[in-house]
C-alpha positions as CSV (number, residue, x, y, z in Angstrom):
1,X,-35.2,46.4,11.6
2,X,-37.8,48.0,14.3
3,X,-41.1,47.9,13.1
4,X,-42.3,51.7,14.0
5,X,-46.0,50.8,14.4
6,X,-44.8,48.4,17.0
7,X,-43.9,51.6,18.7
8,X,-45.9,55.0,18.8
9,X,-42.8,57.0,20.0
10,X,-41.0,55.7,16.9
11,X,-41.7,57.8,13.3
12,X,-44.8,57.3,11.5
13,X,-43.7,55.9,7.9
14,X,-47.1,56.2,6.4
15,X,-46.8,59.7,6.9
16,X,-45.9,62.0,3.7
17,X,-42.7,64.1,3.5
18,X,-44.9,67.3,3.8
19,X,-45.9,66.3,7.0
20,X,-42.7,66.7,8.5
21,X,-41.9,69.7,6.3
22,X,-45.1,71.2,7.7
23,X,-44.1,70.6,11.5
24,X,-40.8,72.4,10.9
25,X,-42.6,75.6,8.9
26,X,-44.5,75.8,11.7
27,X,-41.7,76.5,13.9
28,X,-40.3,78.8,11.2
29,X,-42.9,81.0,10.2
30,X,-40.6,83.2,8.9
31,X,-39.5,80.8,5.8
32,X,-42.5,82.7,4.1
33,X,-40.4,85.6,3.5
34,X,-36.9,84.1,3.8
35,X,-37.2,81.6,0.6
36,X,-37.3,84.3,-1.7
37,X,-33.3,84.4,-1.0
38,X,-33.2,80.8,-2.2
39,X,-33.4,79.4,-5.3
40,X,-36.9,77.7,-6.1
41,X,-35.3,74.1,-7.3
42,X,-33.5,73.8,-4.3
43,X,-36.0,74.6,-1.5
44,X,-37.8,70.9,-1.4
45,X,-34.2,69.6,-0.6
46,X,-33.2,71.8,1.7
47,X,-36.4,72.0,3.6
48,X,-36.3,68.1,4.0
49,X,-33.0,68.7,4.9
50,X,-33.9,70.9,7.8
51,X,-37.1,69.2,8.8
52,X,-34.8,65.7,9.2
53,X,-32.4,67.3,11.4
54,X,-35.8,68.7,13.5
55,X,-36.6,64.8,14.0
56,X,-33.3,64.2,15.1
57,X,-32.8,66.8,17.3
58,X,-36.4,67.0,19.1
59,X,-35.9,63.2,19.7
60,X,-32.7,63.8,21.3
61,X,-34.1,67.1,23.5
62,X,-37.2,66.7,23.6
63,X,-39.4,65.6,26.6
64,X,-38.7,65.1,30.4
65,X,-38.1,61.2,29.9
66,X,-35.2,60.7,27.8
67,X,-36.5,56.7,26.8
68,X,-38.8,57.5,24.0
69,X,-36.2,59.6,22.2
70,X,-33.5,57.6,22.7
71,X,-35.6,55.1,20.9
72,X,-36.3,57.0,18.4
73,X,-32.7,57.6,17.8
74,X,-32.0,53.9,17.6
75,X,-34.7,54.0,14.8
76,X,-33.4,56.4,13.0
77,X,-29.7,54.9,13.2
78,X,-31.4,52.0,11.3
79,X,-32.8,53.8,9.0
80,X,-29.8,56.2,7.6
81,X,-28.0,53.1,7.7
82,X,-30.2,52.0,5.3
83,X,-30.0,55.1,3.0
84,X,-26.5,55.0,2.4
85,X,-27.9,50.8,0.9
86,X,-30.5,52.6,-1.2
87,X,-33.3,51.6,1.4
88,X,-35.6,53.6,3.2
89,X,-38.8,53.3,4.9
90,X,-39.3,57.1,6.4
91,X,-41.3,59.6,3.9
92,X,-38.1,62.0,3.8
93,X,-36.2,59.4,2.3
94,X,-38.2,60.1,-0.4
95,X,-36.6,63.2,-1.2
96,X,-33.1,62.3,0.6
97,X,-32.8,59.1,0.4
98,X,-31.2,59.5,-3.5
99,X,-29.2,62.6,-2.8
100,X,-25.7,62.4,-2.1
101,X,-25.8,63.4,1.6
102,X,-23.4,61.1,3.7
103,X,-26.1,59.3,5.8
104,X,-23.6,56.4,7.3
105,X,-21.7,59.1,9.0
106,X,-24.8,60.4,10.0
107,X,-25.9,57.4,11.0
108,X,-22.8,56.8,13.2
109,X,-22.9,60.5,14.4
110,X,-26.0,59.9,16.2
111,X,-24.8,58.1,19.6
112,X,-23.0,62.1,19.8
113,X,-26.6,63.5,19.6
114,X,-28.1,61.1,22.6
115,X,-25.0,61.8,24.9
116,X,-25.4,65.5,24.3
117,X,-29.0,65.5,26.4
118,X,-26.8,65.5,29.4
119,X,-27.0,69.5,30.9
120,X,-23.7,71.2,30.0
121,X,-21.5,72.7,33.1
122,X,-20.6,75.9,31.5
123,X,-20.8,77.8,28.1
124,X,-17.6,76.1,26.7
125,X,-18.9,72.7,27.6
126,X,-22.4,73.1,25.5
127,X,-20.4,74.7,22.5
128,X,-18.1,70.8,22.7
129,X,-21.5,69.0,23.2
130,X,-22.7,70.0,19.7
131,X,-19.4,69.9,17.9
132,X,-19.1,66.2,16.4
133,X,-23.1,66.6,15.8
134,X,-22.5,70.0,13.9
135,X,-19.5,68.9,11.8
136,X,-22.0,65.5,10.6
137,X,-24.5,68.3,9.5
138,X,-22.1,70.4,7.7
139,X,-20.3,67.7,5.9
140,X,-24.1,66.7,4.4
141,X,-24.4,70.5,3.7
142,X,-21.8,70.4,1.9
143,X,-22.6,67.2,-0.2
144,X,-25.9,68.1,-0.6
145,X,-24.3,71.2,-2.4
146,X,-22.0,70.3,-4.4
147,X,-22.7,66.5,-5.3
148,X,-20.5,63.4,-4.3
149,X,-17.7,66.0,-5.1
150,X,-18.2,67.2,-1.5
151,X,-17.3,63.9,-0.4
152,X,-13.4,64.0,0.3
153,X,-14.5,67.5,1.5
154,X,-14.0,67.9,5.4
155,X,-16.1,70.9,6.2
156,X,-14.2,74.2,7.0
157,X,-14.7,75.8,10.6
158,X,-16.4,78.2,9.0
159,X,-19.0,75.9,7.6
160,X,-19.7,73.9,11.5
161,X,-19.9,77.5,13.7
162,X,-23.5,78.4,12.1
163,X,-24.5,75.0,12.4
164,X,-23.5,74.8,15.9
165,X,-25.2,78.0,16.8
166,X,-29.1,76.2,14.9
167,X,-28.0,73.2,17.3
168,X,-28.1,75.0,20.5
169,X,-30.7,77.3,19.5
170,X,-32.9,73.9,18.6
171,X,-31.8,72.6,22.2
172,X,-32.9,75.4,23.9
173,X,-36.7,75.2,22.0
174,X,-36.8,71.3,22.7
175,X,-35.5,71.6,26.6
176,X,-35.7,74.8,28.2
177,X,-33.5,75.4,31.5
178,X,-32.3,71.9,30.8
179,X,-30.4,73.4,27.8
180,X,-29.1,76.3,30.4
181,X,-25.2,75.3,31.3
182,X,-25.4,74.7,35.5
183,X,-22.8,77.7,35.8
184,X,-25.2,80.1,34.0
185,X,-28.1,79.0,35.8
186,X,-26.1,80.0,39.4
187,X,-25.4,83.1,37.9
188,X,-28.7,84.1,36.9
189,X,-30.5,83.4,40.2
190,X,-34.1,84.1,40.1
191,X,-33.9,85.6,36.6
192,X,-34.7,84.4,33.8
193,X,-32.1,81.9,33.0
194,X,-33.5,80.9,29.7
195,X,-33.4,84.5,28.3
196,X,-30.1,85.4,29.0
197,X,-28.5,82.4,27.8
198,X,-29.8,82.6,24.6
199,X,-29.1,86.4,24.4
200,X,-24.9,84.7,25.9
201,X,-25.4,82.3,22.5
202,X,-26.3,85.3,20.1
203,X,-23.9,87.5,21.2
204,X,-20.8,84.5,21.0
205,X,-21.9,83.9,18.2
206,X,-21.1,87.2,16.8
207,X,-17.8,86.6,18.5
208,X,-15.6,83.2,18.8
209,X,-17.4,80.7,20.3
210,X,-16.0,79.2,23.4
211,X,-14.8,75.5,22.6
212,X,-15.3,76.0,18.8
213,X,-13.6,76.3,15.5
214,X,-14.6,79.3,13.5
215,X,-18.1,81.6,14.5
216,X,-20.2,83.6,12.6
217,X,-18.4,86.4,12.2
218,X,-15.8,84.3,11.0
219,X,-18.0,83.1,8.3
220,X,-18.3,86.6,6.5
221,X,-17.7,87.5,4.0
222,X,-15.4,85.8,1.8
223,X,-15.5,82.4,3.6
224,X,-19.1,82.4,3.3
225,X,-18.3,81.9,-0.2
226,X,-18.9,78.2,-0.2
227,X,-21.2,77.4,2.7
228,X,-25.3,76.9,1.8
229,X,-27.1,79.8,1.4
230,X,-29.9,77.9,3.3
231,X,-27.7,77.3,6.1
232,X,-26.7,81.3,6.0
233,X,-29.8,82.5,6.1
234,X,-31.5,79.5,9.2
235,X,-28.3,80.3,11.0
236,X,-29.0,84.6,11.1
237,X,-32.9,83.8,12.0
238,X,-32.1,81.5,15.0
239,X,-29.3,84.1,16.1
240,X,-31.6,87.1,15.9
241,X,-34.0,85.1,17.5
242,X,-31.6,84.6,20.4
243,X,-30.8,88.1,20.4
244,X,-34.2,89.1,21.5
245,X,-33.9,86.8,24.2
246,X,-36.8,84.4,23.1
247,X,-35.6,81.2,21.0
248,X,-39.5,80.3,20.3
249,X,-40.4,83.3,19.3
250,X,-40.9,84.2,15.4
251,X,-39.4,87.3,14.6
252,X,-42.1,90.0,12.4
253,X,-41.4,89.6,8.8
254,X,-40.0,92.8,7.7
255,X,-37.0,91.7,10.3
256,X,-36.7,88.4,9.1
257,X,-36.8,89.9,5.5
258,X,-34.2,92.0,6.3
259,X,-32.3,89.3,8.1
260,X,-32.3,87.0,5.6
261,X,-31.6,89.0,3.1
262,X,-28.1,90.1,4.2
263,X,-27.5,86.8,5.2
264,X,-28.1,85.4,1.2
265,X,-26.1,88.7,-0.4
266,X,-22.7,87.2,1.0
């Protein structure tokens, strides 16, 4: 296996879990108010849940040269290899590592991730790029829910739309007009591209999504039923984020309160 302090761009392994936790609270400021709606024995898993698939989608996304990430990804490949043996190296393993998440088919899912750095031609085509990389995350959603029982479970289309939406949502953070399908770009001219695409994603979302199984709407509010409340409430945040036109930008906490709390009541 790589030996990440041969390699600055790979992760650090001497680093504790919280150190990764912390990079993704800071992006999500609004988790102060929003974990209320979840329940206190849960959060540590869940948040090195989310702060994992940060890693793996900032390494995909992130950055003008695409080398260091890709690299990254090979790492990690290694690594959740190693999981689903009972080995790990990286300081979230510490609190994944032993949970019943499928991390081989994460593992394998991961080549998906890398191809999808390629800019998408039109809406439908960035909805497909996410899809096999979405339906990984659900199906450890699921497990990570309801124990190795949720292992012969393929996730529902109403469990991968949400998770498709965080996906795009974390492209556009980690890329900018580079996460902008070419045919909106022409279309916007010498707006702002970045704005109105994510205001397109918050408002398909609401609606079907183009290329995709199931959408949030589709997920409430009986079928909602079974998928995470974690993933419920991340997956409202990042589309009223979108809505404002602004994926970076933290929405005030009585909104997110609000937010998040009708996302946990269903």
């Amino acid at each position: 296996m790589t030996n990440p302090s041969d390699n600055p761009s790979l992760p650090d392994n001497a680093a504790a879990p919280d150190s990764f936790i912390d990079k993704w609270l800071a992006r999500w400021p609004e988790w102060s108010v929003a974990q209320v709606f979840i329940p206190p024995l849960q959060r540590g898993m869940w948040l090195a849940w989310a702060a994992l698939q940060q890693e793996l989608t900032d390494a995909a996304w992130g950055g003008g040269d695409a080398r260091p990430g890709e690299a990254k990804l090979g790492w990690w490949q290694e690594e959740l290899e190693g999981w689903s043996r009972g080995v790990r190296r990286h300081p979230l393993g510490q609190v994944l590592q032993g949970l019943p998440g499928d991390w081989l088919s994460l593992a394998r899912m991961l080549p998906a991730l890398r191809d999808g750095r390629e800019q998408p031609t039109d809406a439908a085509h960035a909805w497909r790029q996410v899809e096999t990389v979405a339906q990984a995350f659900a199906r450890v959603d699921v497990m990570l829910q309801n124990g190795s029982a949720g292992l012969s479970q393929a996730p529902a289309a109403g469990f991968v739309a949400p998770v498709s939406l965080q996906l795009l949502h974390a492209r556009l953070l980690a890329a900018g007009e580079m996460a902008v399908p070419l045919q909106e770009l022409s279309r916007a001219g010498q707006g702002d591209a970045t704005r109105t695409w994510a205001q397109h994603l918050a408002q398909r979302s609401a609606q079907n999504a183009p290329g995709v199984a199931g959408s949030l709407r589709d997920v409430a509010p009986d079928a909602q039923a079974g998928l995470p409340r974690f993933r419920r409430v991340m997956a409202a945040l990042a589309q009223h984020r979108l809505r404002q036109g602004d994926a970076a930008r933290p929405l005030p906490a009585w909104r997110a309160l609000l937010v998040a709390w009708r996302a946990a009541r269903n």
